[in-house]
N, C-alpha and C positions, 0 to 999 in steps of 0.2 A: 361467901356462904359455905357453912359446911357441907360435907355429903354425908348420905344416912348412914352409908355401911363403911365402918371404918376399919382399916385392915389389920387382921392379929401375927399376922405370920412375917418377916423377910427375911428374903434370901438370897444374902451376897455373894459373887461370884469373887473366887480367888486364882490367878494365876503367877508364875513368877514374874517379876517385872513389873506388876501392877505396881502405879503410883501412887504411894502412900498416901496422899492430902487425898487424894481420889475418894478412899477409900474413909478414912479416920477422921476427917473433916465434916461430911454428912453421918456416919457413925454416932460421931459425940452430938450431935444436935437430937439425934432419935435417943439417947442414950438419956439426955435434958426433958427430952418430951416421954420415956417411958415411964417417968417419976410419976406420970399422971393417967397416962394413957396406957390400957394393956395392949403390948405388945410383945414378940417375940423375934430372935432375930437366930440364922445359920448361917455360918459362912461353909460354902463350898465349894470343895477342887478337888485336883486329878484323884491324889491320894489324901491318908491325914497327917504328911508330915508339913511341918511348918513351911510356910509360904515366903520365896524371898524377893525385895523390889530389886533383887539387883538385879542387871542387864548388861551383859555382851557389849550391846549395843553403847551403852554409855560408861560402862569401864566405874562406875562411882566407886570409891572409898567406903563413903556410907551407908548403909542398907539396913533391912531392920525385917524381922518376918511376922507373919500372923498365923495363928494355926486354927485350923480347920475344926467344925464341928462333924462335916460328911461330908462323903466323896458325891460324886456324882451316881456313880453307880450302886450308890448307897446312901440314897437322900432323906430326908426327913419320910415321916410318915402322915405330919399334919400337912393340910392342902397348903400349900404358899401362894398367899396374896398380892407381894411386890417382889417381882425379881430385880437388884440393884447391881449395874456388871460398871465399875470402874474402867478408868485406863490405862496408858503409859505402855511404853516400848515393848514388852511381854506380849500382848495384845496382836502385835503384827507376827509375831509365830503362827503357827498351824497348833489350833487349839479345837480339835475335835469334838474332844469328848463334851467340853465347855458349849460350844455352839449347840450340839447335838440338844443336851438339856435345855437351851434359854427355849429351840424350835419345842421340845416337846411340852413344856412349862407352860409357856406365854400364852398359850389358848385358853389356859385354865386359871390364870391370877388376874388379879385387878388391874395391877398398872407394872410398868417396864420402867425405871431411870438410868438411865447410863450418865455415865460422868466421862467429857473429856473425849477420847478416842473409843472408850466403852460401846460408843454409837458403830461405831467403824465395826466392832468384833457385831454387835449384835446385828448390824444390818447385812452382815455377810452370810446371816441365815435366812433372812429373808420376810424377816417379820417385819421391818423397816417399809417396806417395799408398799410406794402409793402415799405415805404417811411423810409428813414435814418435821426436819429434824437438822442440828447443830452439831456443833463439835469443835474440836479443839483447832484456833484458827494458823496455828504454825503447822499445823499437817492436814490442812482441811484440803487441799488438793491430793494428797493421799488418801485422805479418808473418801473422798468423794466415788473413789476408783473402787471402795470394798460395798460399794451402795449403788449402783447406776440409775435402780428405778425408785431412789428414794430424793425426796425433794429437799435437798440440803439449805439451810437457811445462812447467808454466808453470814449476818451482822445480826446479831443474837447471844443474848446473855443465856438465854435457859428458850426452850421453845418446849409448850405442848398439846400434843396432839392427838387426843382422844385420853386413851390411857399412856399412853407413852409421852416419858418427860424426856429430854434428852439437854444436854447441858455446855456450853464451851469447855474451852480447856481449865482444869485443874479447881482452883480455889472457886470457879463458877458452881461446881456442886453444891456447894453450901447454901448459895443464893438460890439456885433451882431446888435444892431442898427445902426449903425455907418454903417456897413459891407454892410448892406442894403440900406440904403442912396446911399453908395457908385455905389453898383447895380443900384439904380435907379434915381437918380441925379446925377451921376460921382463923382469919385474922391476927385477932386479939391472939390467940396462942402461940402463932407463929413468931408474932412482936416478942410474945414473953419469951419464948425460945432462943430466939436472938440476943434479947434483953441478959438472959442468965450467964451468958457464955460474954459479955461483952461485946458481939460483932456487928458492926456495921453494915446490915442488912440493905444490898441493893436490890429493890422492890421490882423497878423495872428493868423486863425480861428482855429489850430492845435497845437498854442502854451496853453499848457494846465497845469499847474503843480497842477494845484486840483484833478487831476486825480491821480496823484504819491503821493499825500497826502493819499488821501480817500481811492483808490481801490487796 
């Protein structure tokens, strides 16, 4: 069933290293549903210069960036409804200014989705904290460590918990977004969402075999 108040504003968090499917995978399915539905989207980070996935950490060849609408210290001026924080190797940096925001934000928007390790950065501010919540299951013992008093769910496609959606690793965002749509535009819209884009929408949020890989 839908809900009544439907959200006009979101606001992506960008850092370097972010995982691109993270990000660009639930992107284009809001992208499918804004054909119909008004909505608005920011992305935001440190500064506004282009945002890159590459990492240190993983040394890739390939990398690709996205550029910023507003920094943090210079955020939009409409109220924002869903904060969406991605994730990937970037994430596990000291990301201040980024945390600082999601803590001062998240009192005042509808719902939180993190994608992936996304959970890990945001529950290191504490808004996690008491609330049931997933994440990516090849570092979910990592992640566990930036969350202590959050009730991690280890076998979980997408899990949500009030307002807060939080997702496994990587291509799960999609499915948890979809999940979400479905919450909040019904069903039938989410199918067609799905439907537009060709993807194989996995419904349920429990069906999870990365967890029987990984843990």
């Amino acid at each position: 069933m839908a809900t009544d108040t439907k959200p006009l504003h979101i606001a992506c968090i960008l850092f370097p290293g972010f995982q691109l499917l993270d990000v660009c995978g639930p992107l284009d399915l809001l992208n499918v549903l804004s054909r119909t539905q008004p909505m608005k989207l920011s992305m935001l980070a440190s500064s506004m210069d282009p945002v890159s996935t590459f990492t240190k950490v993983t040394a890739n060849e390939i990398h690709q960036s996205l550029s910023p609408t507003h920094t943090f210290s210079s955020p939009p001026s409409k109220p924002i409804d869903v904060l969406f924080v991605p994730g990937g190797f970037g994430c596990r940096a000291e990301l201040t200014e980024a945390e600082e925001f999601l803590r001062a934000r998240f009192e005042t928007c509808q719902y939180l989705l993190t994608v992936c390790t996304g959970s890990a950065l945001s529950a290191r501010t504490g808004i996690l904290d008491g609330k049931k919540a997933t994440s990516n299951k090849k570092s979910f013992e990592w992640v566990k460590t930036q969350g202590p008093k959050v009730e991690w769910i280890r076998k979980a496609r997408w899990v949500a918990d009030g307002r807060c959606w939080t997702s496994s690793g990587v291509a799960a965002g999609m499915d948890m977004t979809l999940g979400w749509v479905k919450n909040v535009y019904g069903g039938d819209v989410a199918k067609q969402t799905a439907n537009f884009i060709e993807y194989e929408w996995n419904e349920d949020s429990e069906k999870d075999r990365f967890a029987d890989l990984y843990l």
